[in-house]
C-alpha positions as CSV (number, residue, x, y, z in Angstrom):
1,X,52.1,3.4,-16.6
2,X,50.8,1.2,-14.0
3,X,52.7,2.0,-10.5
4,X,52.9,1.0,-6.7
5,X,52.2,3.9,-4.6
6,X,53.6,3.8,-1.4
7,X,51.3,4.5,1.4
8,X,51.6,8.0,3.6
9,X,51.8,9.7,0.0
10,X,55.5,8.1,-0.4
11,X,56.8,8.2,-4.2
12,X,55.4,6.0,-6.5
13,X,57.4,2.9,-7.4
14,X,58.0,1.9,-11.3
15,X,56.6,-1.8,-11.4
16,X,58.7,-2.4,-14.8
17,X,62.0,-1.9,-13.1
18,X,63.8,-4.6,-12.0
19,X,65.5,-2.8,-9.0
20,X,62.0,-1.8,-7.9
21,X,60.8,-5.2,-7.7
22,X,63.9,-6.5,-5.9
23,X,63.3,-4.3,-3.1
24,X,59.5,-4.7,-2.6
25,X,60.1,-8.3,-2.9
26,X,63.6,-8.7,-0.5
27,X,63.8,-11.1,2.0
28,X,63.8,-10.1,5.6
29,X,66.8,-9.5,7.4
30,X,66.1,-13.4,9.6
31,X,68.0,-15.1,6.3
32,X,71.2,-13.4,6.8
33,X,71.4,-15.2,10.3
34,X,70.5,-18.3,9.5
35,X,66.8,-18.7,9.8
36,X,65.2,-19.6,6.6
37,X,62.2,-18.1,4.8
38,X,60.3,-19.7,2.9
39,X,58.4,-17.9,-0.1
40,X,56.2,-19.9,-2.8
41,X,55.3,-18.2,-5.8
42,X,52.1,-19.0,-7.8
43,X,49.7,-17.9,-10.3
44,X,46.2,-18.8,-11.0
45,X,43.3,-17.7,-12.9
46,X,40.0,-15.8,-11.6
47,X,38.1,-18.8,-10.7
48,X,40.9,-20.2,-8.9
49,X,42.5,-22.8,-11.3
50,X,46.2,-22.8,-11.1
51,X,46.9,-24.2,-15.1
52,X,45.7,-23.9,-18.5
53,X,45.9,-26.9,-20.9
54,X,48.1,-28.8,-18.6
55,X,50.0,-26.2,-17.2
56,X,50.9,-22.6,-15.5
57,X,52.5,-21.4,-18.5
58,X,49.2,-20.5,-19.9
59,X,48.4,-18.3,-17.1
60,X,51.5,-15.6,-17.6
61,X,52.0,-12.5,-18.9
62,X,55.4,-10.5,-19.5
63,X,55.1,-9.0,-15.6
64,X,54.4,-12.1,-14.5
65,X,57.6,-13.5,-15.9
66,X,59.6,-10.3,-15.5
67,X,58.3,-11.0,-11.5
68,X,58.7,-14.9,-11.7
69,X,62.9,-13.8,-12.8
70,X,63.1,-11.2,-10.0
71,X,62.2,-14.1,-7.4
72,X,64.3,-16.3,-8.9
73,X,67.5,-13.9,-8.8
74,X,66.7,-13.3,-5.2
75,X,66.9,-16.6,-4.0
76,X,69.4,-19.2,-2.9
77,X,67.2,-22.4,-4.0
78,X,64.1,-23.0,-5.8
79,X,61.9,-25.9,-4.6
80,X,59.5,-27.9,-7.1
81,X,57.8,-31.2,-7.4
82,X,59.0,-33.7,-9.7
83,X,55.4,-33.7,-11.4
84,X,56.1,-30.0,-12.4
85,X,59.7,-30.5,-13.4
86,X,58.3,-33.5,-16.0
87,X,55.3,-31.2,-16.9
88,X,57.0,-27.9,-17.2
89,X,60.1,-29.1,-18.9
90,X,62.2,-27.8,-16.1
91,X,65.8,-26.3,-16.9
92,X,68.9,-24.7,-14.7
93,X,68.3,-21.3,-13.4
94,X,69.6,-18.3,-15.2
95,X,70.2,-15.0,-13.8
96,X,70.1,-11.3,-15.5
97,X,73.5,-9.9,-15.4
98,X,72.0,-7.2,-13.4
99,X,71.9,-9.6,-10.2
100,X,75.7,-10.6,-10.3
101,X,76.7,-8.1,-8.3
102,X,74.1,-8.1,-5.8
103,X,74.1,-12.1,-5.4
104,X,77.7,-12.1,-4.8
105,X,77.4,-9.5,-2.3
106,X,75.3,-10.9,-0.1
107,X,77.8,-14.5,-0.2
108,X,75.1,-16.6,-3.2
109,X,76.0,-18.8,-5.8
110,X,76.2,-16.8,-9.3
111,X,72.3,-18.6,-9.9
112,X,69.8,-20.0,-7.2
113,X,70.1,-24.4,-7.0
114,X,66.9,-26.1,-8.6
115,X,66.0,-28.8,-5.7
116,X,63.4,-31.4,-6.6
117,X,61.1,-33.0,-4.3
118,X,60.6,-36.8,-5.5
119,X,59.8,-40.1,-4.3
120,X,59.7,-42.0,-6.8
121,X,63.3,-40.6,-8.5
122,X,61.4,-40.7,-12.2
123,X,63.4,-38.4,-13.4
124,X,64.9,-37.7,-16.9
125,X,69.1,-37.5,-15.4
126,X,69.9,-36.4,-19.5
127,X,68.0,-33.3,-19.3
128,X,69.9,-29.9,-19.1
129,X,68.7,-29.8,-15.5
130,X,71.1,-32.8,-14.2
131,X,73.7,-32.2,-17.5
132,X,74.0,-28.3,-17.6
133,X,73.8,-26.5,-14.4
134,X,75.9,-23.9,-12.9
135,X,75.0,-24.7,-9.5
136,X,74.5,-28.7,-9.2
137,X,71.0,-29.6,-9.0
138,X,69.6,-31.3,-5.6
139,X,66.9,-33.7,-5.7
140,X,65.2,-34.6,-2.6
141,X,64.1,-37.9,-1.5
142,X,63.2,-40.8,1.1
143,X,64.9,-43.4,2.7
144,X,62.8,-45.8,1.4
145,X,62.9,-45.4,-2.6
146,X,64.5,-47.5,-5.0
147,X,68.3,-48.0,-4.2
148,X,69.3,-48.0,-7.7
149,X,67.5,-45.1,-8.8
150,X,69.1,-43.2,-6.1
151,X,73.1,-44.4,-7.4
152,X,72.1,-43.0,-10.6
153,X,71.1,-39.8,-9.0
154,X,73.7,-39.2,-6.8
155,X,76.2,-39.2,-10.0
156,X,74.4,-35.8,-11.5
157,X,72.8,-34.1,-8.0
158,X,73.5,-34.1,-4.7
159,X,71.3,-36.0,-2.8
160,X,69.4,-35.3,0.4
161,X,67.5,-38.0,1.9
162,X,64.3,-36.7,4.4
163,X,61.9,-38.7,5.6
164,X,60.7,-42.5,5.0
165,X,58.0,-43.2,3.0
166,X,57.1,-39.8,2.2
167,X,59.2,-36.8,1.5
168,X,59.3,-35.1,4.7
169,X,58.8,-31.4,4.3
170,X,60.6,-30.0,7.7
171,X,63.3,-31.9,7.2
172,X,63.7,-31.2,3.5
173,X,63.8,-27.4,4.6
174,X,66.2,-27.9,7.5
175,X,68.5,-29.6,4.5
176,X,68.4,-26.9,2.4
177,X,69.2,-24.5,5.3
178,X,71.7,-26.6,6.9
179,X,73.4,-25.8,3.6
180,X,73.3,-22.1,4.4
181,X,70.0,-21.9,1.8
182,X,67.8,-19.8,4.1
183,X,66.4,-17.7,1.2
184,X,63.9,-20.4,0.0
185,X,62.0,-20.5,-3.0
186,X,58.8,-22.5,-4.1
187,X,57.3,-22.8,-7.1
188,X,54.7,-25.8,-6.8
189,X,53.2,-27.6,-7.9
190,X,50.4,-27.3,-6.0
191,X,50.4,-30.8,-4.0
192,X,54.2,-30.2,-3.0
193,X,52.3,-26.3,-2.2
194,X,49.7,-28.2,-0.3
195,X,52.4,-30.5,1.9
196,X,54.7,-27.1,2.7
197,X,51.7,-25.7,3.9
198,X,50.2,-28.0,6.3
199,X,53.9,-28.3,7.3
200,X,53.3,-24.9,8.4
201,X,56.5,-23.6,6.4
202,X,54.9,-21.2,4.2
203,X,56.0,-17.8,5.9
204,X,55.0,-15.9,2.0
205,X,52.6,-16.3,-1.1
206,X,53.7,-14.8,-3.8
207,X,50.1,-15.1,-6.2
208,X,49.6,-14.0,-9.6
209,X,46.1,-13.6,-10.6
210,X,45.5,-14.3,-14.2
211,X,42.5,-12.1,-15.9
212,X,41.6,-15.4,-17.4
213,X,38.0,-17.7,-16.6
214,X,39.7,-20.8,-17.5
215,X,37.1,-23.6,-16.4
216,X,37.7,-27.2,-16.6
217,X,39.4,-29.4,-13.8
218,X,42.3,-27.4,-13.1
219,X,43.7,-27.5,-9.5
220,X,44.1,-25.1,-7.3
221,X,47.1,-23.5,-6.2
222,X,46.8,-25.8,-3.1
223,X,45.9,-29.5,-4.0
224,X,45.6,-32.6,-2.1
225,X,46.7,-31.4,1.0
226,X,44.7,-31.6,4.6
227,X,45.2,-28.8,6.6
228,X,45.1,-28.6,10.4
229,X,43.7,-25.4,10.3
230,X,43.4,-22.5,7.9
231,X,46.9,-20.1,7.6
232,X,46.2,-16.1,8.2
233,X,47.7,-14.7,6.3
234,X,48.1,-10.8,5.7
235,X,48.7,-8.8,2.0
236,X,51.8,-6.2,2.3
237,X,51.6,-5.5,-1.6
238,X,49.9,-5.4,-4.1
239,X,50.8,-4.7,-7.6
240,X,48.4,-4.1,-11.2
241,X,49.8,-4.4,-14.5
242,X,47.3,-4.6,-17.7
243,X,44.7,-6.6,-15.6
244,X,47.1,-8.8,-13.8
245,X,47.4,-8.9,-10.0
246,X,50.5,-9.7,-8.6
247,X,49.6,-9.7,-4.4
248,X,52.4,-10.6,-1.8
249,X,51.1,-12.2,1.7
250,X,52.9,-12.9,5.1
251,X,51.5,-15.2,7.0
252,X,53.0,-13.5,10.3
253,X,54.3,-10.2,11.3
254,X,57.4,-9.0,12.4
255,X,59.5,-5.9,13.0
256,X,61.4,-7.3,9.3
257,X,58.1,-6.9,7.1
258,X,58.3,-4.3,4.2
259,X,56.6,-1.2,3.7
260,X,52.6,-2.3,2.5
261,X,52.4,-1.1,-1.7
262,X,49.1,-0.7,-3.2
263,X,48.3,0.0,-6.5
């Protein structure tokens, strides 16, 4: 059984439970008074590419998705690009029953909102994601796109308008927050990853690494995105499950950081 040993000699962790993974992966304590932390969550082969055929589905494993469900049950919204809700076949977020307890204790919605980032509004409003959820959907937008597009969204999701010509990404986050959303949640795709990033908003990578050489033209986790500078950032865990890596970065450090894990 692969395991995360704790460092000083500490007890060894069990990677396959649930409980486990909530704990090395919880929030720090800055979201319970109002400041928002943003984590993204990725995974990408060895050479870097961030899908396979088309998409990151081809990349996971069962930790990955048994990770992937633990981030998602932490969190108050999950952020995504309109590309990767079209290519991924986005739904509503489901919970394990194991969560209920915890999510209502600490004042969340019964499942995490899915907000999507788009422009354009192209989006299919029949899909389970506008028709089914528990928590209403958000979609994010500009001021600027099509008026009639944006009627027809505001009848199945609520609609937050930041920025003009361009989704702003500050002011998409200081939406979500301003709705008491502080434990964020990103799951790409990798240009809305890129935009977050040179926003400077990324406070945590989450990054699965795939023991896959995929090739071709895949992006990277990152795409598209000019960056002022590089982002530091530092690993606190580290995680190995039949050949995957699941690492966990902070990109600053603070008296609320967890206890480093290594495998």
């Amino acid at each position: 059984m692969h395991q995360l040993i704790t460092p000083l000699d500490g007890p060894a962790v069990d990677p396959a439970s649930t409980e486990a993974l909530s704990a090395v992966y919880a929030y720090p304590d800055q979201v319970n008074h109002g400041r928002p932390w943003l984590r993204a969550n990725m995974v990408a082969g060895l050479d870097g590419g961030a899908k396979l055929a088309g998409l990151s589905e081809g990349l996971s494993g069962d930790a990955d998705k048994r990770i992937f469900g633990v981030l998602r049950a932490l969190a108050d919204v999950v952020l995504v690009g309109a590309e990767t809700v079209r290519a991924e076949g986005y739904g509503p977020a489901r919970v394990g029953a194991g969560f209920a307890a915890a999510r209502a204790a600490a004042g969340q919605a019964p499942v995490p909102a899915i907000a999507v980032v788009s422009r354009s509004l192209a989006l299919d409003l029949t899909a389970p994601l506008f028709t089914g959820p528990l928590v209403r959907t958000v979609v994010v937008t500009t001021a600027d796109s099509p008026a009639e597009r944006r009627r027809a969204v505001a009848e199945v999701a609520d609609l937050v308008v930041a920025g003009e010509g361009s989704v702003d990404p500050r002011a998409a986050v200081a939406a979500l927050a301003e709705r008491g959303w502080t434990r964020l949640l990103t799951e790409g795709g990798p240009r809305l990853l890129g935009q977050l990033a040179a926003a400077d908003l990324l406070d945590e990578l989450c990054l699965s690494v795939a023991p896959l050489l995929t090739g071709g033209d895949a992006p990277r986790i990152i795409h598209d995105a000019e960056m002022p500078d590089v982002r530091r950032m530092r690993l606190v865990s580290l995680i190995e499950q039949k050949g995957f890596l699941f690492t966990r970065y902070l990109r600053r450090p603070g008296p609320d950081d967890p206890v480093t894990h290594r495998s």
